[in-house]
DRENDO-1510 file (C-alpha; in Angstrom, 1 decimal, always signed):
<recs>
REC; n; res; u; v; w
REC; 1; UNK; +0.0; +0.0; +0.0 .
REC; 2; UNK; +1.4; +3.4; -0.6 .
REC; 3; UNK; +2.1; +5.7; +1.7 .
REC; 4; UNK; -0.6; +8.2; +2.6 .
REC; 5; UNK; -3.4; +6.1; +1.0 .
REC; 6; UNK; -6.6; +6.8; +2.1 .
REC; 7; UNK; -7.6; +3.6; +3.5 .
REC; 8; UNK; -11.6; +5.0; +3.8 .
REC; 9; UNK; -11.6; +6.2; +0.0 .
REC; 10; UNK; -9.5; +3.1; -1.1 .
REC; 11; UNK; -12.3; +1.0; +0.4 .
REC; 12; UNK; -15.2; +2.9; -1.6 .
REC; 13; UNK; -13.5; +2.4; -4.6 .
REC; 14; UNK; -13.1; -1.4; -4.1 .
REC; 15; UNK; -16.5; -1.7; -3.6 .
REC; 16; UNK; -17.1; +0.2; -7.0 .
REC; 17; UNK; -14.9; -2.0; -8.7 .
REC; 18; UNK; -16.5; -5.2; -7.3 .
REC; 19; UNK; -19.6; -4.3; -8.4 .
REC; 20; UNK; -18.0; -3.9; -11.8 .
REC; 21; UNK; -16.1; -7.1; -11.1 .
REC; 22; UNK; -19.7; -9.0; -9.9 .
REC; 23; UNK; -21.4; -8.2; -13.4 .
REC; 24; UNK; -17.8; -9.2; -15.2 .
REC; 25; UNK; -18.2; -12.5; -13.8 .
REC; 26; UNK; -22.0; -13.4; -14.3 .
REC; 27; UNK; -21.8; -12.3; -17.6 .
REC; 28; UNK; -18.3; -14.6; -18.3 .
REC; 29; UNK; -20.1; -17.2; -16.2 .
REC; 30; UNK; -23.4; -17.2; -18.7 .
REC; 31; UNK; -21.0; -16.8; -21.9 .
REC; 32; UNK; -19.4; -19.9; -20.7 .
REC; 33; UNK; -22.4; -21.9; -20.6 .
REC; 34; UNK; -23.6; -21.9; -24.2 .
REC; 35; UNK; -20.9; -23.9; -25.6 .
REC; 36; UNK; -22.5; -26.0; -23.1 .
REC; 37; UNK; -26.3; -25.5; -24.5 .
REC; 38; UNK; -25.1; -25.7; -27.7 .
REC; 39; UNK; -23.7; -29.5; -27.3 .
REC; 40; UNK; -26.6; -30.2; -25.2 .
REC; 41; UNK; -29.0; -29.2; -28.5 .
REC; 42; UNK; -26.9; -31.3; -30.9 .
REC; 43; UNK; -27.5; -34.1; -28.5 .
REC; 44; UNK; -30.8; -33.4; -28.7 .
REC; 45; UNK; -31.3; -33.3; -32.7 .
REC; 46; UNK; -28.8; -36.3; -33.0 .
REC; 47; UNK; -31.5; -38.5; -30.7 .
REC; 48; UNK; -33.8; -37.4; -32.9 .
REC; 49; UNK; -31.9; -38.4; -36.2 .
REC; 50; UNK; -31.5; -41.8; -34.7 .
REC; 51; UNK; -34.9; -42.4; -33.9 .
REC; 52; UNK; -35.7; -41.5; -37.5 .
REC; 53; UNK; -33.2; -43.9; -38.7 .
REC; 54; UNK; -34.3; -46.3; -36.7 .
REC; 55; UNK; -37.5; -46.1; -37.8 .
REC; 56; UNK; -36.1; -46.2; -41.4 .
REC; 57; UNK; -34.2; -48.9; -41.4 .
REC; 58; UNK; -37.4; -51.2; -39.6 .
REC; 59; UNK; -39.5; -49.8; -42.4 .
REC; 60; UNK; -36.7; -51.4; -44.8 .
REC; 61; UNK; -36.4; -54.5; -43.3 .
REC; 62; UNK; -39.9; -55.2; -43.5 .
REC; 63; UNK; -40.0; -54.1; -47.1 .
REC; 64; UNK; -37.1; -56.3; -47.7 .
REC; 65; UNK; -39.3; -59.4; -46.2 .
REC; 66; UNK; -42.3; -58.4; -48.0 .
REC; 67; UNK; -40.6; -58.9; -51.1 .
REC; 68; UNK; -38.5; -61.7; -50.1 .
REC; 69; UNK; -41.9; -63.4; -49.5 .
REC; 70; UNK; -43.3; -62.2; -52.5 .
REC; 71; UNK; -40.5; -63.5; -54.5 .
REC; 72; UNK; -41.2; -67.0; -52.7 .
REC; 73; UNK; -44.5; -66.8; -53.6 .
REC; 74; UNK; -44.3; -66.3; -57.3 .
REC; 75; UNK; -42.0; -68.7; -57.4 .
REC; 76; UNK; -44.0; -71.2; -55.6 .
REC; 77; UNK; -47.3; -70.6; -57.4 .
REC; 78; UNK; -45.2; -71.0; -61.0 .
REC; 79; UNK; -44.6; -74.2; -59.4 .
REC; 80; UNK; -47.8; -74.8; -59.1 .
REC; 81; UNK; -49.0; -74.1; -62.8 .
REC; 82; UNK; -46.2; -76.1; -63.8 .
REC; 83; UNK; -47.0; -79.2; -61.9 .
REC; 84; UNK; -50.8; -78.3; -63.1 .
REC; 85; UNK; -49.6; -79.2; -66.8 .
REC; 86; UNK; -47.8; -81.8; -66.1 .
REC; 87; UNK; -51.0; -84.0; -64.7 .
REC; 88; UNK; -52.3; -83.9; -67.6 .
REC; 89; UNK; -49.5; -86.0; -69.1 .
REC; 90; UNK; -49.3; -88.4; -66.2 .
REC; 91; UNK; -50.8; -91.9; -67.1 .
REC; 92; UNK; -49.8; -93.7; -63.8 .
REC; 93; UNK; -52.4; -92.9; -60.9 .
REC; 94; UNK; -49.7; -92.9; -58.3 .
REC; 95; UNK; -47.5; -90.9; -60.0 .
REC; 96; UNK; -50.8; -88.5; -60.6 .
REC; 97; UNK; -51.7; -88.7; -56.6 .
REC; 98; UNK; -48.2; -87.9; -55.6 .
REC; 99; UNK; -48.0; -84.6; -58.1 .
REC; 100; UNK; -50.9; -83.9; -56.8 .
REC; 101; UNK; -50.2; -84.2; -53.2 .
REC; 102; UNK; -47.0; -82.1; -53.9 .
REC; 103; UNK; -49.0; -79.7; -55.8 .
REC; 104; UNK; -51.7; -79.3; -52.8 .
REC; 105; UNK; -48.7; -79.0; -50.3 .
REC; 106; UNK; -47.1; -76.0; -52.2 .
REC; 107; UNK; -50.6; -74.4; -52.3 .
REC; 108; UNK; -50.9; -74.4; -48.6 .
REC; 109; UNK; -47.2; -72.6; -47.9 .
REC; 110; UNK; -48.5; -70.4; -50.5 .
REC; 111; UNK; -51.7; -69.9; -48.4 .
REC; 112; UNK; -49.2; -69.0; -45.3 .
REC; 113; UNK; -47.3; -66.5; -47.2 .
REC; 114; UNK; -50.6; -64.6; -48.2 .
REC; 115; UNK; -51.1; -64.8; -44.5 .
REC; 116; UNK; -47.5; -63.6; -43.6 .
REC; 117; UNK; -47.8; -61.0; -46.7 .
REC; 118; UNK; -51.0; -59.6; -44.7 .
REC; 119; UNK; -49.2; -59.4; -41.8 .
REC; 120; UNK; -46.4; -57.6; -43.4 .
REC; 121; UNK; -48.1; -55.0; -45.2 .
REC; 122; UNK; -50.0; -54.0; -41.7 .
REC; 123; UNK; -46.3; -53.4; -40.2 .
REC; 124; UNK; -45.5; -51.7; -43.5 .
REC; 125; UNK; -48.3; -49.3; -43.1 .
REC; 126; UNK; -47.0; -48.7; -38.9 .
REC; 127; UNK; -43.5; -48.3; -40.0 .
REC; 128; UNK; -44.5; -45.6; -42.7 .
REC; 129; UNK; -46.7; -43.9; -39.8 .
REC; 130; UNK; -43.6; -44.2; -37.3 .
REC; 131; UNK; -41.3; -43.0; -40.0 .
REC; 132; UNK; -43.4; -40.0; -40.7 .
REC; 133; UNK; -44.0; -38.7; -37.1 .
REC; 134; UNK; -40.3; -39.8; -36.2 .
REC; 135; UNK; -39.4; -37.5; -39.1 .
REC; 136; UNK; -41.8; -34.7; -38.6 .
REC; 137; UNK; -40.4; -34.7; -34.5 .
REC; 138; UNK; -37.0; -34.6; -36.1 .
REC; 139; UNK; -37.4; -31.2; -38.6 .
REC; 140; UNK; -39.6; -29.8; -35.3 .
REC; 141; UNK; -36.6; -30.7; -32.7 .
REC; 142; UNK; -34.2; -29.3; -36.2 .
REC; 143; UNK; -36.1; -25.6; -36.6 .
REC; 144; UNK; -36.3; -24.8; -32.7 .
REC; 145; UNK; -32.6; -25.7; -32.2 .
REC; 146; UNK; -31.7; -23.3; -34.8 .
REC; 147; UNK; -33.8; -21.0; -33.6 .
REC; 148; UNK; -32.2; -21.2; -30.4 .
REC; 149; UNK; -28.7; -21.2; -31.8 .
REC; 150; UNK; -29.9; -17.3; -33.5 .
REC; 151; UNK; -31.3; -16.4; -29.9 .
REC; 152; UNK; -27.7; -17.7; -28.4 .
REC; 153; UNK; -25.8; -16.1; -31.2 .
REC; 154; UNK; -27.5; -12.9; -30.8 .
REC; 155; UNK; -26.9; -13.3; -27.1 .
REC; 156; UNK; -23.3; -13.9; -27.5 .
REC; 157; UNK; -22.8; -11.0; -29.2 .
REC; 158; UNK; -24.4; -8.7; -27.1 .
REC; 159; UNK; -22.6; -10.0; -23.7 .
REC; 160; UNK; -19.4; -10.0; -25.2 .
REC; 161; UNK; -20.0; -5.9; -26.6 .
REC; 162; UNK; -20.9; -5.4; -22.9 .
REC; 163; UNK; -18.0; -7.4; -21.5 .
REC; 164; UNK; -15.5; -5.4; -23.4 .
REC; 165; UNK; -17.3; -2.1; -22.5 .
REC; 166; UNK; -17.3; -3.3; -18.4 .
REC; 167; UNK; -13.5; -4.2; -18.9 .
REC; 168; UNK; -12.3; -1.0; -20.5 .
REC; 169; UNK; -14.2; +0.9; -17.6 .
REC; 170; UNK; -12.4; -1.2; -15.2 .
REC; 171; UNK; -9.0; -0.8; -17.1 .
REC; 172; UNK; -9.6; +3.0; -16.2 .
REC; 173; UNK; -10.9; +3.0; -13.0 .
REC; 174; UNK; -8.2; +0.6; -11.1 .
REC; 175; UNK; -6.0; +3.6; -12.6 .
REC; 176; UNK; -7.3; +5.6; -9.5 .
REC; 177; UNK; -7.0; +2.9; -7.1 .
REC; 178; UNK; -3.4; +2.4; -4.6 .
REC; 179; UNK; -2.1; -0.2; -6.4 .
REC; 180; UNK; -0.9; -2.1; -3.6 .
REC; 181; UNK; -3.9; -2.6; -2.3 .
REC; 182; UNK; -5.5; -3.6; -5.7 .
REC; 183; UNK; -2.8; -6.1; -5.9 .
REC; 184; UNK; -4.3; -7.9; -2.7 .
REC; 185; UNK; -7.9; -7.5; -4.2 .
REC; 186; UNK; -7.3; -9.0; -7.5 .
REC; 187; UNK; -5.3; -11.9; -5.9 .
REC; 188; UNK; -8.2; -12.9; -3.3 .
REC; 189; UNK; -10.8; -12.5; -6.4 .
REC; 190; UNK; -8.4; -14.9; -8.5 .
REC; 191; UNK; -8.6; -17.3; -5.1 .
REC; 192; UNK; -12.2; -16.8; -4.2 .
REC; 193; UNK; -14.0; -15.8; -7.4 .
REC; 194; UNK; -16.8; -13.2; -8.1 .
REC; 195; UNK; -16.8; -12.0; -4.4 .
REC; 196; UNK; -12.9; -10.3; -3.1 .
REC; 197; UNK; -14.9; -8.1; -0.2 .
REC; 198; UNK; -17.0; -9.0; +2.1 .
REC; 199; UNK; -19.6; -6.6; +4.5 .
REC; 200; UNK; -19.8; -7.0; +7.8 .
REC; 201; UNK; -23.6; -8.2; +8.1 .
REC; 202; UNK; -24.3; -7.4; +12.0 .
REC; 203; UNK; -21.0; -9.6; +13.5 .
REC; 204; UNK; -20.9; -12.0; +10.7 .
REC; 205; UNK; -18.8; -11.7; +7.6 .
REC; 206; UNK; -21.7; -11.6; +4.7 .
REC; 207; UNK; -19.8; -13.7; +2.3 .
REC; 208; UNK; -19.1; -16.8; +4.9 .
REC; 209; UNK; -21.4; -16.1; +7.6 .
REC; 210; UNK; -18.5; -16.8; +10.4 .
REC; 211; UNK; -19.1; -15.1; +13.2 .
REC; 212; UNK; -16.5; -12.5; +13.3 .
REC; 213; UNK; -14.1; -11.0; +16.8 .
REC; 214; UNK; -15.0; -7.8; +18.0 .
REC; 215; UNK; -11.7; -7.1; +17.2 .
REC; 216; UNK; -12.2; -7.9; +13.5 .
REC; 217; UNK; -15.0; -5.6; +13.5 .
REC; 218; UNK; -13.8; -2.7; +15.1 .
REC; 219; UNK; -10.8; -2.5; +12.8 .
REC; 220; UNK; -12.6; -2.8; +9.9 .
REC; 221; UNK; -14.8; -0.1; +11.2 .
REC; 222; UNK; -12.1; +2.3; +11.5 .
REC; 223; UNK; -10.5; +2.1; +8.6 .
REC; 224; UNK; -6.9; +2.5; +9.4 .
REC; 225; UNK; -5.8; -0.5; +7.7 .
REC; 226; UNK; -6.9; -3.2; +5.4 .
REC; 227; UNK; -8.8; -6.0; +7.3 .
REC; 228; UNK; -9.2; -9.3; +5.9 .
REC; 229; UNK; -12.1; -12.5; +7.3 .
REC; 230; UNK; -9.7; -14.3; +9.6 .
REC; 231; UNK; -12.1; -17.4; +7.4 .
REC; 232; UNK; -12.9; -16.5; +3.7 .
REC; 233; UNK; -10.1; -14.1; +4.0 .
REC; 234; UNK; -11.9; -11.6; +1.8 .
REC; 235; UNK; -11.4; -8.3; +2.9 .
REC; 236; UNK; -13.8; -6.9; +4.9 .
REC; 237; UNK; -16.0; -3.7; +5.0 .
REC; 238; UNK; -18.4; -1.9; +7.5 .
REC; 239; UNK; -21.2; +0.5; +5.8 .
REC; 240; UNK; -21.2; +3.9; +6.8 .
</recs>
């Protein structure tokens, strides 16, 4: 501290510049957070491009059985009119009864695959319906994030115009203030963040709530010297 320093008027000054030094910090505090948001919306949207692919690729595999089964089926009812001619050339009742046993067996898988076919176009038709919504939640969950991202952007930009005004007002105003004594502010707000002094709220130090020596108090009242929390060890101040 330098000589002659008014320890009163140093005092009023520190709590100007820690209100100066408050706002600094919420605002740096908030900027710092919408990297944060940011991820946190991309997480978001990225769910929501899963479930849509999810959704997607169940619709295809269910296309991809529908037409495996349809190829099956064709196949098998070809079979069928094949086998159809060829009883007509059969002379040997055996041979007829066994074609025909064969052809009455490939009719009844063909009966189940019209049944599975059924089956499949009514989970074609929900996976087209899931697939829709799931894509409809997806541009939704896509227009409000970038939305946000504007809002945020905008944001950004007007903290960071008022952080650079706040900080070349403080750049001037620690000019005035003994620079000793600044040196012991700015290294208990680099320990203790936000808060470097702390008022004297009745006999408790506001910031910690300890309950302060009369001692402690009556020095801090006076104003002779700087007097730190013998706790929090911000330096401490007694309204007027």
């Amino acid at each position: 501290m330098a000589e002659g320093a008014d320890i009163r008027e140093e005092i009023k000054k520190l709590i100007q510049l820690q209100e100066l030094d408050t706002e600094i910090f919420d605002l740096q505090s908030k900027k710092e957070t919408f990297p944060v948001r940011i991820k946190e919306m991309d997480d978001s949207l990225e769910a929501k491009r899963s479930g849509m692919k999810e959704a997607e690729d169940e619709l295809k595999k269910t296309q991809l059985a529908k037409n495996a089964k349809e190829t099956d089926m064709q196949a098998k009812e070809e079979l069928i009119k094949k086998h159809d001619g060829e009883l007509y050339q059969i002379k040997n009742n055996k041979e007829y009864q066994a074609l025909q046993q064969e052809i009455d067996s490939i009719k009844a898988d063909v009966s189940l695959l019209e049944e599975d076919l059924i089956n499949l176009f009514d989970e074609i038709e929900k996976a087209q319906a899931r697939c829709e919504e799931e894509k409809r939640i997806f541009e939704e969950e896509k227009q409000r994030i970038e939305k946000e991202k504007q809002n945020i952007k905008a944001e950004e930009k007007a903290l960071s115009e008022r952080l650079n005004e706040l900080g070349a007002k403080r750049d001037d105003f620690v000019k005035t203030i003994d620079q000793g004594i600044l040196g012991q502010y700015e290294r208990i707000l680099e320990n203790r963040g936000r808060v470097a002094l702390a008022r004297i709220n009745g006999e408790f130090c506001s910031e910690c709530n300890i309950h302060l020596r009369p001692q402690t108090i009556n020095e801090a009242k006076l104003k002779k010297k700087i007097t730190c929390c013998e706790s929090c060890a911000r330096m401490l101040y007694a309204e007027d």
